[in-house]
LOZA-977510 format. One record per residue: x, y negated, z negated of N, C-alpha, C in turn. Coordinates in steps of 0.2 Angstrom, whole numbers, m for minus. Example, Ala and Ser with C-alpha at 12.3 -4.5 7.8 and 13.67 -1.06 7.14 Angstrom:
% residues 2
n.X|n.Y|n.Z|ca.X|ca.Y|ca.Z|c.X|c.Y|c.Z
66|28|m39|62|22|m39|66|16|m39;
64|11|m35|68|5|m36|64|0|m39;
END
This chain:
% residues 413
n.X|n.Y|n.Z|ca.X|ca.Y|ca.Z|c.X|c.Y|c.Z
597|m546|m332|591|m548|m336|586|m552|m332;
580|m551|m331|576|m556|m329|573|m562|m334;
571|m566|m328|567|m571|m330|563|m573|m336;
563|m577|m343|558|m574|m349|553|m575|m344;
548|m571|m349|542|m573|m346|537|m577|m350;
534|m582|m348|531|m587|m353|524|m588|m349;
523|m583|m346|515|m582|m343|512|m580|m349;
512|m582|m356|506|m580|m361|500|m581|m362;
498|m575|m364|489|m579|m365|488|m583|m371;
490|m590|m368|489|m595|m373|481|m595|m376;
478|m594|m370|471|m594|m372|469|m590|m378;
468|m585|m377|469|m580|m384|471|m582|m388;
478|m586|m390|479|m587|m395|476|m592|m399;
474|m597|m394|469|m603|m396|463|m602|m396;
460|m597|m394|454|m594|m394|453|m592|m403;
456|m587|m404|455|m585|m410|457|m591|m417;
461|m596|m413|461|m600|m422|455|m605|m418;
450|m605|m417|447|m610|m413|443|m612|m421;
443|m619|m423|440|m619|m430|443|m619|m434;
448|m618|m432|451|m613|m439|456|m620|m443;
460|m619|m449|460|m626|m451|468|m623|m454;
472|m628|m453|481|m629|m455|481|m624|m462;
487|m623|m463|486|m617|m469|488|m625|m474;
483|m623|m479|482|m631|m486|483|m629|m491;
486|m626|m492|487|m625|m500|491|m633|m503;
490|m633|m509|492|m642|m507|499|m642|m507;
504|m639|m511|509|m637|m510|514|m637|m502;
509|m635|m497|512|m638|m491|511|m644|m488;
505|m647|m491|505|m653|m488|511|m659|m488;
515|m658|m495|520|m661|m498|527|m658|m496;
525|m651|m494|532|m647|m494|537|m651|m488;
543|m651|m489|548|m656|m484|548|m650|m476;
548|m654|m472|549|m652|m463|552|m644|m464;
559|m644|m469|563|m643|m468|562|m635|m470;
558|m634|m475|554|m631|m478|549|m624|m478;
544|m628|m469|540|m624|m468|542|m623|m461;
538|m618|m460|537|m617|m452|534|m620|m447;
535|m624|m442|532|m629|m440|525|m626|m433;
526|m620|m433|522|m616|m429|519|m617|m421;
525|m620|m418|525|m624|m412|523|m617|m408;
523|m619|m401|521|m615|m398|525|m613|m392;
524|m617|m385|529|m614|m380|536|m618|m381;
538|m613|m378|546|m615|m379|550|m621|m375;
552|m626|m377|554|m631|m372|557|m627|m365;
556|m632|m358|559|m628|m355|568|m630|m356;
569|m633|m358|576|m632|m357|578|m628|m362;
579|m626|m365|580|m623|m370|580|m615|m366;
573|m612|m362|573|m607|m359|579|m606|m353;
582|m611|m353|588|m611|m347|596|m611|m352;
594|m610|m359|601|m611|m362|607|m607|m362;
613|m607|m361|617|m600|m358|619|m599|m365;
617|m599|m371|616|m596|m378|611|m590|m376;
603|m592|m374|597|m588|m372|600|m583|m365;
605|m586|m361|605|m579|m357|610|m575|m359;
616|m578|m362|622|m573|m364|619|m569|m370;
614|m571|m374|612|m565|m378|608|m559|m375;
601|m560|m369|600|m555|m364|605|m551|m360;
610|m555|m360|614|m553|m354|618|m542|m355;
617|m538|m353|616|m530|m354|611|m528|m356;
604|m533|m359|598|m529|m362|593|m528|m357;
590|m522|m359|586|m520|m354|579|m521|m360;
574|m527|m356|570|m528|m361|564|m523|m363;
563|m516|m358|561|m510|m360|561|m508|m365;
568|m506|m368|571|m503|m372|572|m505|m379;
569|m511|m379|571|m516|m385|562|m514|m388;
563|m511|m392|559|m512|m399|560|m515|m405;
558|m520|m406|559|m522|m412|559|m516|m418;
562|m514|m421|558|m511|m426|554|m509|m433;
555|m518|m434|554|m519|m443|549|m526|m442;
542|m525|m441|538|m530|m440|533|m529|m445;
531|m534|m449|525|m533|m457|518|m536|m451;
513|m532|m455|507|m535|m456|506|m539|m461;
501|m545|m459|501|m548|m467|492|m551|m466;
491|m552|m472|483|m556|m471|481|m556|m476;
475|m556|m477|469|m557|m484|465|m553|m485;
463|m548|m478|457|m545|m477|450|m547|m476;
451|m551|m474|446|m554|m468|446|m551|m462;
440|m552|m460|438|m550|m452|440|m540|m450;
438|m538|m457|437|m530|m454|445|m528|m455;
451|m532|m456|457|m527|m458|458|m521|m462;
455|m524|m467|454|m519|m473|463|m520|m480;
465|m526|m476|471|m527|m480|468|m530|m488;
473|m527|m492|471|m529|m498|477|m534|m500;
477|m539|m505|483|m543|m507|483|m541|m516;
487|m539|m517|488|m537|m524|488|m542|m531;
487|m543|m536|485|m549|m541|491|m550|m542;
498|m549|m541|503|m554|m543|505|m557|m536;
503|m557|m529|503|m560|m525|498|m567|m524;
491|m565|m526|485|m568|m526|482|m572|m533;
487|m572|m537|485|m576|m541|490|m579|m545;
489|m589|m545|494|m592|m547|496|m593|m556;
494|m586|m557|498|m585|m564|502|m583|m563;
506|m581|m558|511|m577|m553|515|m581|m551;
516|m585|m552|519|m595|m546|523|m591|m541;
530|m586|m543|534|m586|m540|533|m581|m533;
527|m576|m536|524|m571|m531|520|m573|m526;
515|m579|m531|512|m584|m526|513|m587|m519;
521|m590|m522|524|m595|m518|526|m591|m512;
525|m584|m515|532|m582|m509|526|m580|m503;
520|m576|m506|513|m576|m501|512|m579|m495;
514|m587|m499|513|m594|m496|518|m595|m489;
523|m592|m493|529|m595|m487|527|m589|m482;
524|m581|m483|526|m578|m478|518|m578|m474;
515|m581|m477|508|m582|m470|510|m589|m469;
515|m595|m471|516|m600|m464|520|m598|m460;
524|m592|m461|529|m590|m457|525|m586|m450;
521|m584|m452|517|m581|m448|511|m584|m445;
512|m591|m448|507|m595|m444|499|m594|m446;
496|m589|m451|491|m590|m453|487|m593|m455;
480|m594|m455|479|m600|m457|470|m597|m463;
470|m603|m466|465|m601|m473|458|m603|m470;
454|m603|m465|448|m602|m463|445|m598|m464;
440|m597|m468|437|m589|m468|435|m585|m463;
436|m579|m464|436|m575|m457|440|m576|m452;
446|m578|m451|452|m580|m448|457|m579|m449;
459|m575|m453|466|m577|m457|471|m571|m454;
468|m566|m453|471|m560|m452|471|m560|m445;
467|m564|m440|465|m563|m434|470|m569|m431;
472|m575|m435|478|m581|m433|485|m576|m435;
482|m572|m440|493|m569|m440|493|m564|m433;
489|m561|m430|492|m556|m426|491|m561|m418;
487|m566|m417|488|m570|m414|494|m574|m411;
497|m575|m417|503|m579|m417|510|m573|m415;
507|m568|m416|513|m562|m415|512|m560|m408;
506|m559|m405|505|m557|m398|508|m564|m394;
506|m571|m397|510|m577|m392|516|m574|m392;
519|m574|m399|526|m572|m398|530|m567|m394;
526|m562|m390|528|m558|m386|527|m560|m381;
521|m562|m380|522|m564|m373|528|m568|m371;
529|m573|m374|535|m577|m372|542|m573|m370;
540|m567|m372|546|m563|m373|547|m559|m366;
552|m556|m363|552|m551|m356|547|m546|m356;
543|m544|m351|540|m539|m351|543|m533|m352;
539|m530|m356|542|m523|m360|544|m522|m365;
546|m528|m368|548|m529|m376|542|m527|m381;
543|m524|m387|540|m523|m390|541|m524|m397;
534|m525|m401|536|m525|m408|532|m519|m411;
535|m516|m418|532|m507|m419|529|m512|m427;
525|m510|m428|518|m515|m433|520|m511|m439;
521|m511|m445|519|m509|m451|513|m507|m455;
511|m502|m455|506|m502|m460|510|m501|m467;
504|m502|m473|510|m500|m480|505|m500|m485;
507|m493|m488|502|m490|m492|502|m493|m499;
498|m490|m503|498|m491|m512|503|m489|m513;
506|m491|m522|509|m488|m525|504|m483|m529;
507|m476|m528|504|m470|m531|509|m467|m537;
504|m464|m542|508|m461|m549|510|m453|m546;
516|m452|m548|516|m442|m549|512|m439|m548;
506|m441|m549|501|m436|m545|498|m436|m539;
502|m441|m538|498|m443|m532|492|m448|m533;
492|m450|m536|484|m454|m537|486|m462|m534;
482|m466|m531|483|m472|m529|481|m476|m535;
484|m483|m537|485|m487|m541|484|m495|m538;
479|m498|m536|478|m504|m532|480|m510|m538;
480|m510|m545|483|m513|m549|490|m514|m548;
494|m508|m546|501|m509|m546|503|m510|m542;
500|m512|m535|500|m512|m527|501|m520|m526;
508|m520|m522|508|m527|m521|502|m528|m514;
501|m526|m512|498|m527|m507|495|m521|m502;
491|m520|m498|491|m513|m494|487|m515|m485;
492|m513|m482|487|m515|m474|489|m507|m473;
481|m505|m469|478|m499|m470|481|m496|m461;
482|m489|m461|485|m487|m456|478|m488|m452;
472|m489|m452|469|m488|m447|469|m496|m442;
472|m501|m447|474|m507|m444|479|m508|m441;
484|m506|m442|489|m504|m438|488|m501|m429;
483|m497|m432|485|m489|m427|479|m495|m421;
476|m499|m422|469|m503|m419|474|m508|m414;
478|m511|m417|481|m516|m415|485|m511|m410;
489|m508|m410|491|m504|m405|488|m502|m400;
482|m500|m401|479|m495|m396|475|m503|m394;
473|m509|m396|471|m515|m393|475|m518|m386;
481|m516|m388|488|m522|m386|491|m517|m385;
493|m511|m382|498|m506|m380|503|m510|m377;
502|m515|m374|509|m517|m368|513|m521|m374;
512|m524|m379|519|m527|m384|518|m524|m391;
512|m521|m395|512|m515|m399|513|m509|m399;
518|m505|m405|517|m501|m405|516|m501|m415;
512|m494|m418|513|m492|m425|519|m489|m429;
518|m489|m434|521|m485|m439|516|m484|m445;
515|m478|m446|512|m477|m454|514|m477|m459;
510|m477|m465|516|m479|m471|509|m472|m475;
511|m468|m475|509|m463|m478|513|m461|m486;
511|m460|m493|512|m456|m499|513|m447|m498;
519|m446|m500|521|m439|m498|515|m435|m504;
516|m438|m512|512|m433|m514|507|m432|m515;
503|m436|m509|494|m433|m509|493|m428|m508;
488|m425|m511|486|m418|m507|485|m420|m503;
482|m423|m499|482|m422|m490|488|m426|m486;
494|m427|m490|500|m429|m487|500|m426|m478;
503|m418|m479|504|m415|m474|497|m419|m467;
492|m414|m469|487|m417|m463|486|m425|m463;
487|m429|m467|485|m436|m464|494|m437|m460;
497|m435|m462|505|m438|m455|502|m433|m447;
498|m426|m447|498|m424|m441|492|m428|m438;
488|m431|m442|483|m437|m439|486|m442|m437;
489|m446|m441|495|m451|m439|496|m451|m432;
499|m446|m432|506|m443|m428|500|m443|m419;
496|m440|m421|491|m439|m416|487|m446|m412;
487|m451|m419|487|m457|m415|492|m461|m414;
497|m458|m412|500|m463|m411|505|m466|m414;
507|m464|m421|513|m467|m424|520|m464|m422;
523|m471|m422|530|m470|m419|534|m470|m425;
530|m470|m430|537|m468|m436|532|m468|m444;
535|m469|m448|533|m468|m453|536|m472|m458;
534|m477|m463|537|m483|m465|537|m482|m474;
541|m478|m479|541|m482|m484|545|m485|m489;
541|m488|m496|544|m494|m500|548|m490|m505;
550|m484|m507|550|m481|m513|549|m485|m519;
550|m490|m520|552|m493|m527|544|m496|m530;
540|m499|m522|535|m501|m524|528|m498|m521;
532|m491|m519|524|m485|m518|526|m481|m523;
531|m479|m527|531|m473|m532|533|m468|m529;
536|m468|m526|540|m461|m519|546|m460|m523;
548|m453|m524|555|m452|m525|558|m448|m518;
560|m451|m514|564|m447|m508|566|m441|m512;
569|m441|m517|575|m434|m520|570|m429|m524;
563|m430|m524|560|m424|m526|557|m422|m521;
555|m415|m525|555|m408|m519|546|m410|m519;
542|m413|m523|536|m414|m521|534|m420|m516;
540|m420|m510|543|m423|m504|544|m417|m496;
544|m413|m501|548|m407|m496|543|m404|m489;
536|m403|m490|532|m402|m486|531|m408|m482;
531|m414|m483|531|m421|m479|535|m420|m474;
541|m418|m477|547|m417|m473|549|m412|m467;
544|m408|m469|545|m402|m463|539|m404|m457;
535|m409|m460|529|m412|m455|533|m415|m452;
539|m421|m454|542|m425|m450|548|m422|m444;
551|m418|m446|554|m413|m443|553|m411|m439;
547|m407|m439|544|m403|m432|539|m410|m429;
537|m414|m429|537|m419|m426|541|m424|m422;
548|m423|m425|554|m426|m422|553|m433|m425;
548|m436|m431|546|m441|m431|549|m448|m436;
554|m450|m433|558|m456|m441|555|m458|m446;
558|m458|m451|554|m459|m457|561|m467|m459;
556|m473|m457|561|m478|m461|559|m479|m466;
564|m481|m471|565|m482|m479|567|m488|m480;
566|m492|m484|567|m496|m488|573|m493|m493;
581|m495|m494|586|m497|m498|588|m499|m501;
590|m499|m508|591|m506|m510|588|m509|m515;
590|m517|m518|583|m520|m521|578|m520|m516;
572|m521|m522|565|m522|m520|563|m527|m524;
563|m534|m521|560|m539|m526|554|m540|m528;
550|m536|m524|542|m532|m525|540|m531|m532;
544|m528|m535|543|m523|m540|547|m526|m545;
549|m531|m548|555|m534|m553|553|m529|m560;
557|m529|m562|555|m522|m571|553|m516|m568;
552|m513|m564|549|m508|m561|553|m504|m564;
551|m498|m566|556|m489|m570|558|m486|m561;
556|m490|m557|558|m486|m551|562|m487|m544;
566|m494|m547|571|m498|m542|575|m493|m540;
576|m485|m546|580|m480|m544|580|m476|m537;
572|m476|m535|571|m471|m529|572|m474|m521;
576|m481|m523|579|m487|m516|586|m484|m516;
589|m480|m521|595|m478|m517|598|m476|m513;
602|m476|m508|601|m473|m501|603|m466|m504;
606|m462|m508|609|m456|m509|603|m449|m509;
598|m454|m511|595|m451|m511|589|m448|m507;
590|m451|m500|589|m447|m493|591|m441|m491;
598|m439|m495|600|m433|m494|596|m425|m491;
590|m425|m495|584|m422|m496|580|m420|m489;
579|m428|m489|575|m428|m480|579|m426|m476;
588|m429|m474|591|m427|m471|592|m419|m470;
593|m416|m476|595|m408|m477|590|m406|m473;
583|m408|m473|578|m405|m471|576|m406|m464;
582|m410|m459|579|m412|m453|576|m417|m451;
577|m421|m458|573|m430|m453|576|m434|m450;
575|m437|m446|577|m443|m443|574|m450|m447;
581|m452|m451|579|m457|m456|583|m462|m453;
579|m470|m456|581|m474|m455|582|m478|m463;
586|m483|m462|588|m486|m467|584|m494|m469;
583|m495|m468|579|m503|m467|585|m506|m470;
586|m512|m467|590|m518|m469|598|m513|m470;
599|m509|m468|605|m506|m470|608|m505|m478;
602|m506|m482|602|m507|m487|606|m512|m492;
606|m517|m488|610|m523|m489|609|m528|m494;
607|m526|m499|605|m529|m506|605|m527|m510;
609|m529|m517|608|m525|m521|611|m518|m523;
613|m515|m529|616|m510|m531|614|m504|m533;
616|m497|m534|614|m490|m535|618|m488|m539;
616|m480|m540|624|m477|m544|624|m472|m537;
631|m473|m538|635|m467|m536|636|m462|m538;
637|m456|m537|639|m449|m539|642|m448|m543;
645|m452|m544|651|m450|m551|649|m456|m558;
642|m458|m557|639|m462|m561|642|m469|m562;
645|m472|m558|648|m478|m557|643|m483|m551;
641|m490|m556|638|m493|m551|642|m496|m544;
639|m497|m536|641|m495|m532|637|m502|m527;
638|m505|m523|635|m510|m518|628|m504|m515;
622|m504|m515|618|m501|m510|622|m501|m503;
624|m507|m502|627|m505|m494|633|m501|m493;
636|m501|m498|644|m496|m499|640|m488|m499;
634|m485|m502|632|m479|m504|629|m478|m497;
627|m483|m493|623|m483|m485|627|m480|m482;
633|m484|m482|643|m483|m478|641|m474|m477;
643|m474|m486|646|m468|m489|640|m462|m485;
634|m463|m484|628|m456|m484|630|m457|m476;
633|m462|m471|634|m463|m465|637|m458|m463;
644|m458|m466|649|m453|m466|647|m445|m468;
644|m443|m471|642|m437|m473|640|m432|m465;
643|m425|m467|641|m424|m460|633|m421|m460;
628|m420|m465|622|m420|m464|618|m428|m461;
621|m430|m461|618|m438|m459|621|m438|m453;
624|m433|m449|626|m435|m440|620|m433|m436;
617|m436|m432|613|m436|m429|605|m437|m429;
605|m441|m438|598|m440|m441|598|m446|m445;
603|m447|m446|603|m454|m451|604|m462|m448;
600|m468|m446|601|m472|m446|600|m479|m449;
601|m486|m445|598|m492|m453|599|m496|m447;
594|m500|m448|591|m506|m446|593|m513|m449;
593|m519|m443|598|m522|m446|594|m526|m447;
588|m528|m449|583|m534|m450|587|m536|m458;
586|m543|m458|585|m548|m463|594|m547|m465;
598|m545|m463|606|m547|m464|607|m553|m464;
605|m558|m459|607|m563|m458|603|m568|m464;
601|m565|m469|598|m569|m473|603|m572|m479;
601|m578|m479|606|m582|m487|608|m577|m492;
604|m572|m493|604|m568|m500|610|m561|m498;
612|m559|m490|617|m556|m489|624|m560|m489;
628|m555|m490|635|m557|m491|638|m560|m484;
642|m564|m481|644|m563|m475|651|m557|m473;
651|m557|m479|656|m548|m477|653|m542|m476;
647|m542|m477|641|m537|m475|641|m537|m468;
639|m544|m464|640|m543|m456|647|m541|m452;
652|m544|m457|657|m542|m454|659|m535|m454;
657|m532|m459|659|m525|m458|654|m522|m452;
649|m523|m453|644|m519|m448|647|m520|m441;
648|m528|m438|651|m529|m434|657|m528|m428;
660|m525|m436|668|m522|m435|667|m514|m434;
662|m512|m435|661|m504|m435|657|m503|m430;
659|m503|m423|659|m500|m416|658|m494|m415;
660|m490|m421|655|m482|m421|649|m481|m424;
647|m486|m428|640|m486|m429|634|m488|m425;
638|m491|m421|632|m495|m416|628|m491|m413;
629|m486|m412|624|m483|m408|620|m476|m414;
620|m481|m419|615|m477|m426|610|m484|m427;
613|m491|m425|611|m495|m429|606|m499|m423;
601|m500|m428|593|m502|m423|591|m508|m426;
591|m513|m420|586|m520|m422|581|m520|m424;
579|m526|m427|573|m525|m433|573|m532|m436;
568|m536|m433|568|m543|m437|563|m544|m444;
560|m538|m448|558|m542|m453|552|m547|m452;
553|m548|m446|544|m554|m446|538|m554|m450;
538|m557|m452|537|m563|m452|543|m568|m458;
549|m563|m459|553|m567|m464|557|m571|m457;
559|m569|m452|564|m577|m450|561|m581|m446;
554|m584|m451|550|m588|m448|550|m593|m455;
554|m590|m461|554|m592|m465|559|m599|m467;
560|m604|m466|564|m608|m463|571|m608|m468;
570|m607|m475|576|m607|m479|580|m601|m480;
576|m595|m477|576|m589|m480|585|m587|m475;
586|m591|m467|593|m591|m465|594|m597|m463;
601|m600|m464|604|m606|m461|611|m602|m455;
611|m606|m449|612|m605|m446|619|m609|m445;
621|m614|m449|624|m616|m452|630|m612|m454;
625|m608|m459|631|m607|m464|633|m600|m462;
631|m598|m458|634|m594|m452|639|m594|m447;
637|m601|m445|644|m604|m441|650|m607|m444;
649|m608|m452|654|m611|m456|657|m602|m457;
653|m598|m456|658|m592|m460|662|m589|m457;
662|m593|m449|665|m588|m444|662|m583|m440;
653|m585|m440|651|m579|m438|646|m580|m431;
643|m586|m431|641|m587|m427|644|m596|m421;
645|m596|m416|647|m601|m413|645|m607|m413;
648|m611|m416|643|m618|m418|641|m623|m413;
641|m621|m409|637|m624|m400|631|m620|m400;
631|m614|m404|623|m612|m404|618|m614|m409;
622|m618|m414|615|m620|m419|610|m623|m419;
611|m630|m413|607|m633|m412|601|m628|m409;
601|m625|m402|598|m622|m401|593|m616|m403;
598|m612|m408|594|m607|m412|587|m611|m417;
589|m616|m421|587|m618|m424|580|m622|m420;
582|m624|m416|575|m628|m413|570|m621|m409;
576|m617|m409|572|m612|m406|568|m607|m411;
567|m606|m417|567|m602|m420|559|m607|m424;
559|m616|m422|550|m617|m421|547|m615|m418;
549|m611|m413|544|m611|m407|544|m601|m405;
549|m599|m407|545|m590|m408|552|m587|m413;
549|m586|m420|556|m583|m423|557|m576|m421;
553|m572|m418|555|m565|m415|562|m567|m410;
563|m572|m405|566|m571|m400|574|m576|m404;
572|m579|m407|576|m584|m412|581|m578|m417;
578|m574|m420|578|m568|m424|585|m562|m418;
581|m559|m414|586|m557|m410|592|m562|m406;
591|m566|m404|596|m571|m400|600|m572|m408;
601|m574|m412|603|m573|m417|609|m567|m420;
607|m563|m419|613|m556|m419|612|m555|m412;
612|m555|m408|616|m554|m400|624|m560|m403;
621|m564|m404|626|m569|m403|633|m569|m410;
630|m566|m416|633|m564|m421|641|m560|m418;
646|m564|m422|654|m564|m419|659|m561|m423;
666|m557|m423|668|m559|m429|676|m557|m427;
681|m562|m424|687|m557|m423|687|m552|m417;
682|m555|m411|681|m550|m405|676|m547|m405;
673|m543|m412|668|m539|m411|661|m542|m411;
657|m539|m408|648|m541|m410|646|m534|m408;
638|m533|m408|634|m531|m409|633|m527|m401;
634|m521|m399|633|m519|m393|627|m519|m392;
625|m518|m385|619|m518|m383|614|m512|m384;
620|m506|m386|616|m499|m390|611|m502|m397;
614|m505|m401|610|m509|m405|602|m512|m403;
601|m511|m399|596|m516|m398|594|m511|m389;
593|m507|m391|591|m500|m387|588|m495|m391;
581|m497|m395|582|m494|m399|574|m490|m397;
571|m492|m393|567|m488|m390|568|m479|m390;
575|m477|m388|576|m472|m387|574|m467|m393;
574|m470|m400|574|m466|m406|566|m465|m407;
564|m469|m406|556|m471|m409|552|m467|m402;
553|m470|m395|547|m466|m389|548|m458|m392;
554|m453|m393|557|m449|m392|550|m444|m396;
547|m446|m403|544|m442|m406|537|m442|m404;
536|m443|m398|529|m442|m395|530|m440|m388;
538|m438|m386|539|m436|m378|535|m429|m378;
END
C-alpha cells in the first residue's frame, strides 16, 4: 500500500463554499456535538500513521477500490437539476424533514443560495483526494417514482438527481468519479435512454423499486434487461425495507426473490445493503428476514456468476450484529460481495456507534478512538477502515470484497 495521499485541492474546496454560510436550520444550532457532523477537514497527522489506518490498507490495491454506493444530494441549485420531493422539503413532514437535515450535514452542505449542491460534491471531491490515488467513488443518479404506465409522478418522488448530473460530474472529475444511471424500465424510451447511458459512460444502473414503482418480476422489465445483458451492465437494486416510502402498496417489489427475472435473463445484479433490513415472503408464503431470501437467491444456481450485494450501511445501529457475522463467516461469498459506503449516511453521526460494535465482538476496541475521530474528518475513508477492520472468530472481510472495480470497469471494456 502506498502513502495516503493528502495533496488535495483544498483550494477548490474552499473556493466553491467561498460565502457560503454553516448549514442553520435552527435545529442545529442547539443540536449536541455528538449529534452532527463536525465537517473538519484534513486529517490529523497522526492519525494518518495509525497501524488501524495501515492494517486496513494492508492487500488493497487502491485502483481497484470503487466505492460503489455513493448518493447525490442537494436543492437544485446551481444547474443540478436535483429536485427534493414535498415530504422531504416541508416541515409538515418533521420526520422526513429531519432526516433531509441530517443527510446534507453529513455531507457537509451548506444553505447559501446557489451553493448548496456545488458544497455537497465539493466536500466529496475533498474526501478523495485524502484518499490514495486511484480510489474512486461511482455517483448515483435516482429517478422518479413512475405509475404502470410508465408515466413520472414528481408528487410521489422523494427526491430525483437527474442522470445528466451524475453523468457531468464524472466526465468533470474522471480521476475520483465515476456514474451510475437510475433509469425506469417502463418508459417507452426505457431501451434507448440505457444505450445512451451506457454510451456516456454509466458504470451501472441504480434502482429503488419500492420508491420508483418498478417491479423487477414483471415482464414489462424484460426488454431493459436484454439491454443490460448485451451490455454486460449491473443493475444495482435496492432490497428490503424502504423507509422512503412508509404505507407504500409497493414495499413488495424490494424483495430480493424477485430478481430471479433479471437473473434468468443474464443481468449482472447487485443487491444493495445485501438486503439487510427488513422482511419479505418467501416462496412458500411465509414471512422470511430480507437477508435470509438474499442467503437463499445467493445459493440458486441462476444467481452463480450474475448475482451480487453490496455491503454499505450494515454497519449501521438498525442492522442486527448477527448479519455481520454471518457475512463475515461466509468466505465463499466474498468474492460476490462489493464495498459500498452509502455516503453520505456514515457521516451521519448516530446512524453507527462504533462502540457498540466493539461491545459485540466485532470490532477491536483499540480502534475506537481512532475511527471515531477519524470519521470527522473524511467518513468515506472512516466508512471503509471500518469493515477492513470488522472481526468475528478469525474471520473478516477479504481483500476481494473491496476489489470491486473488476465488476463495474468490465461493462465498458
Amino acid at each position: 500500500m502506498g502513502a495516503l495521499n493528502i495533496n488535495s485541492s483544498r483550494r477548490r474546496f474552499i473556493g466553491l463554499l467561498a460565502g457560503g454560510i454553516p448549514l442553520s436550520a435552527a435545529g442545529w444550532v442547539s443540536a449536541k456535538p455528538l449529534l452532527v457532523n463536525k465537517c473538519r477537514v484534513a486529517i490529523p497527522a497522526g492519525l494518518i500513521d495509525s497501524p488501524w489506518l495501515q492494517q486496513a490498507w494492508a492487500g488493497i490495491d487502491p485502483a481497484q477500490l470503487w466505492d460503489c454506493h455513493v448518493h447525490l444530494a442537494g436543492i437544485g441549485d446551481g444547474g443540478s437539476g436535483i429536485v427534493v420531493g414535498p415530504q422531504l422539503s416541508s416541515v409538515l413532514h418533521p420526520l422526513h424533514y429531519a432526516q433531509r437535515l441530517f443527510y446534507m450535514n453529513a455531507g457537509c452542505a451548506h444553505d447559501a443560495p446557489g451553493k448548496v449542491d456545488q458544497a455537497y460534491v465539493a466536500r466529496l471531491l475533498n474526501l478523495c483526494d485524502a484518499m490514495p490515488e486511484g480510489f474512486k467513488v461511482m455517483l448515483f443518479a435516482f429517478e422518479r417514482f413512475h405509475d404502470g404506465k410508465g408515466d413520472a409522478h414528481p408528487e410521489h418522488s422523494a427526491f430525483y438527481v437527474p442522470n445528466a448530473w451524475a453523468a457531468k460530474l464524472a466526465r468533470d472529475f474522471p480521476a475520483r468519479f465515476e456514474w451510475v444511471a437510475s433509469l425506469h424500465p417502463y418508459r417507452a424510451s426505457a431501451a434507448d435512454d440505457l444505450k445512451l447511458a451506457i454510451a456516456n459512460g454509466a458504470r451501472a444502473v441504480k434502482w429503488l423499486p419500492a420508491a420508483m414503482g418498478m417491479d423487477p418480476a414483471d415482464a414489462k422489465c424484460d426488454a431493459f434487461y436484454r439491454g443490460l445483458a448485451e451490455a454486460g451492465t449491473p443493475l444495482i437494486v435496492h432490497c428490503g425495507e424502504e423507509k422512503a416510502v412508509k404505507g407504500s402498496d409497493t414495499q413488495a417489489f424490494g424483495n430480493p426473490l424477485r430478481l430471479r427475472r433479471a437473473l434468468d435473463a443474464g443481468v449482472k445484479v447487485v443487491v444493495a445493503h445485501c438486503a439487510s433490513l427488513g422482511d419479505d415472503l418467501d416462496d412458500d408464503g411465509k414471512v422470511r428476514s430480507s437477508f435470509d431470501l438474499f442467503l437463499k437467491l445467493m445459493a440458486e444456481p441462476r444467481a452463480k456468476g450474475l448475482l451480487h450485494g453490496d455491503i454499505s450501511a450494515i454497519t449501521q445501529r438498525n442492522r442486527k450484529p448477527a448479519l455481520i457475522r454471518t457475512l463475515l463467516e461466509r468466505g465463499d461469498l466474498h468474492d460476490r460481495l462489493l464495498h459500498g459506503s452509502d455516503y453520505p449516511l456514515p457521516g451521519i453521526v448516530p446512524l453507527t456507534s462504533t462502540s457498540a460494535l466493539a461491545r459485540a465482538g466485532l470490532l477491536p476496541k483499540g480502534a475506537v478512538n481512532d475511527l471515531d475521530i477519524l470519521r470527522q474528518h473524511n467518513p468515506l475513508l472512516f466508512d471503509f477502515a471500518l469493515k477492513r477492520l470488522l472481526h468475528w472468530q478469525g474471520h473478516s472481510f477479504s481483500p476481494a470484497v473491496f476489489n470491486t472495480r473488476r465488476l463495474f470497469a468490465a461493462s465498458q471494456a
